[in-house]
C-alpha positions as CSV (number, residue, x, y, z in Angstrom):
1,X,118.1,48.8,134.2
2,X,116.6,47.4,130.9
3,X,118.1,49.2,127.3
4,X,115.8,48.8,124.7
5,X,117.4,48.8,120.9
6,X,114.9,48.9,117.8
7,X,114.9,48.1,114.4
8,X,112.9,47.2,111.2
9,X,111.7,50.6,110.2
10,X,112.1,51.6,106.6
11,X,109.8,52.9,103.7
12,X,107.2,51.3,102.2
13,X,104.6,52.1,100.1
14,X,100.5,52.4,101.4
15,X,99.2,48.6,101.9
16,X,102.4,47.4,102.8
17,X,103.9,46.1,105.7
18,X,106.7,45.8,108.1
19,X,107.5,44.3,111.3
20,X,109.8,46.2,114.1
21,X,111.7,44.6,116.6
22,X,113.3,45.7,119.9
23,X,115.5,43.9,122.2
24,X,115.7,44.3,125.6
25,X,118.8,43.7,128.0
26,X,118.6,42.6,131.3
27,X,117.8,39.6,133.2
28,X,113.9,40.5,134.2
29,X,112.4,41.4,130.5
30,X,109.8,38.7,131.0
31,X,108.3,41.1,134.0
32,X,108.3,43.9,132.2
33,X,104.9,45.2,130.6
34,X,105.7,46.3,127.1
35,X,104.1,48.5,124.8
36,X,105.2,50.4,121.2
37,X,104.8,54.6,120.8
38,X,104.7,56.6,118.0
39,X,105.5,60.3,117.1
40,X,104.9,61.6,114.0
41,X,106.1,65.6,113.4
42,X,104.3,68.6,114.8
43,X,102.3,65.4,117.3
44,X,102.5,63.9,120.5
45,X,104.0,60.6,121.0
46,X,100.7,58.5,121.1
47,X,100.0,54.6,122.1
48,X,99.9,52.5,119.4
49,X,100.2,48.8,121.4
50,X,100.9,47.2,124.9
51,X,101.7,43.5,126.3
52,X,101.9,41.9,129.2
53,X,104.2,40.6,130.7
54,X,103.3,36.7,129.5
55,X,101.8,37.7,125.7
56,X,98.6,37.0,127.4
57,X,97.1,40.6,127.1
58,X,97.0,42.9,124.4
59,X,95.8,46.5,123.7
60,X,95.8,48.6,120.5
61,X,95.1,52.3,119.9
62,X,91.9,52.3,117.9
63,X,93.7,53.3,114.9
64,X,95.9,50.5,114.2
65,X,93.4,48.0,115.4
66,X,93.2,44.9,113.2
67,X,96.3,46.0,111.1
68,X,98.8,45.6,113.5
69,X,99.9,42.8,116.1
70,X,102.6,43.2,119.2
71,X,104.1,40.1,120.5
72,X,107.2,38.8,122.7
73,X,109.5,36.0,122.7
74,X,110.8,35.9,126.1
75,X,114.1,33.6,125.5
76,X,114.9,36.2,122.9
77,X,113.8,39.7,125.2
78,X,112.4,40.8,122.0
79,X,109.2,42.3,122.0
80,X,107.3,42.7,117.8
81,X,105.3,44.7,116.5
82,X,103.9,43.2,113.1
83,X,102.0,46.2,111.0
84,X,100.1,45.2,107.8
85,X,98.1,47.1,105.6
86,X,100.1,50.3,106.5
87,X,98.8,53.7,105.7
88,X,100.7,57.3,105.4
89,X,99.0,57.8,108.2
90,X,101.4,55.5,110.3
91,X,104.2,57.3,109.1
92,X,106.4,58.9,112.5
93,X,109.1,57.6,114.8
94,X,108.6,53.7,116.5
95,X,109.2,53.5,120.4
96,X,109.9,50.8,122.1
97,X,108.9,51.0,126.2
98,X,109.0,48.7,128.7
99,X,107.1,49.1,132.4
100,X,108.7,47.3,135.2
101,X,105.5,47.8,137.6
102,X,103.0,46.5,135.6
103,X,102.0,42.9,135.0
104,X,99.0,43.6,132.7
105,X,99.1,46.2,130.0
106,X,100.2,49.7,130.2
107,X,98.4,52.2,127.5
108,X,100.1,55.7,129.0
109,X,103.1,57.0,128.1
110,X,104.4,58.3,131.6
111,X,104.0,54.0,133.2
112,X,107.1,53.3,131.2
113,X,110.4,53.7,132.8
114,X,112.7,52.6,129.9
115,X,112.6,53.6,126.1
116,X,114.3,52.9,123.3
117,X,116.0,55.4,120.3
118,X,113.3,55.0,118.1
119,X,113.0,53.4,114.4
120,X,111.8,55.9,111.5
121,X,109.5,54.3,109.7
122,X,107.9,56.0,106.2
123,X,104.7,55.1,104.5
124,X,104.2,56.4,101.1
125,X,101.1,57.2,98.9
């Protein structure tokens, strides 16, 4: 079992940025794929980024690539998601997932087994 607890959302205005954290419990969070979701009202909770289980492999939705970075510290079973030059567009709910059968990177929603609450997180004009 792995809980998964986020934070760093907030509001910020267009150009800004933030960085979300989630921490992970359990003992095997450094063999867990990770990845970060977002749903935004009225949508589908879409991919936004995915690690594996070392840092070594990244992927990003085509729409937050080059503006946003997800990394891990594994002494700290914290996974990052560092998001620069935000746009309104980015506005929605922050996920936090982790995939226990994947060593690489995981880019679909159902290869996740554990999720966190969520983090809002606002982007104003």
């Amino acid at each position: 079992q792995v809980q998964l607890v986020e934070s760093g959302g907030g509001l910020v205005q267009a150009g800004g940025s933030l960085r979300l954290s989630c921490v992970a419990s359990g003992r095997t969070f450094s063999r867990h794929a990770m990845g970060w979701f977002r749903e935004a009202p009225r949508k589908e909770r879409e991919f936004v980024a995915a690690l594996s289980w070392t840092g070594g492999m990244t992927d990003y939705a085509d729409s937050v690539k080059g503006r946003f970075t997800i990394s891990r510290d594994n002494a700290k079973n914290t996974v990052y998601l560092q998001m620069n030059n935000l746009k309104p567009e980015d506005t929605a709910v922050y996920y936090c997932a982790a995939d226990p059968d994947t060593m690489f990177t995981a880019t679909t929603r159902y290869q996740y087994d554990y999720w966190g609450q969520g983090t809002q997180v606002t982007v104003s004009s």
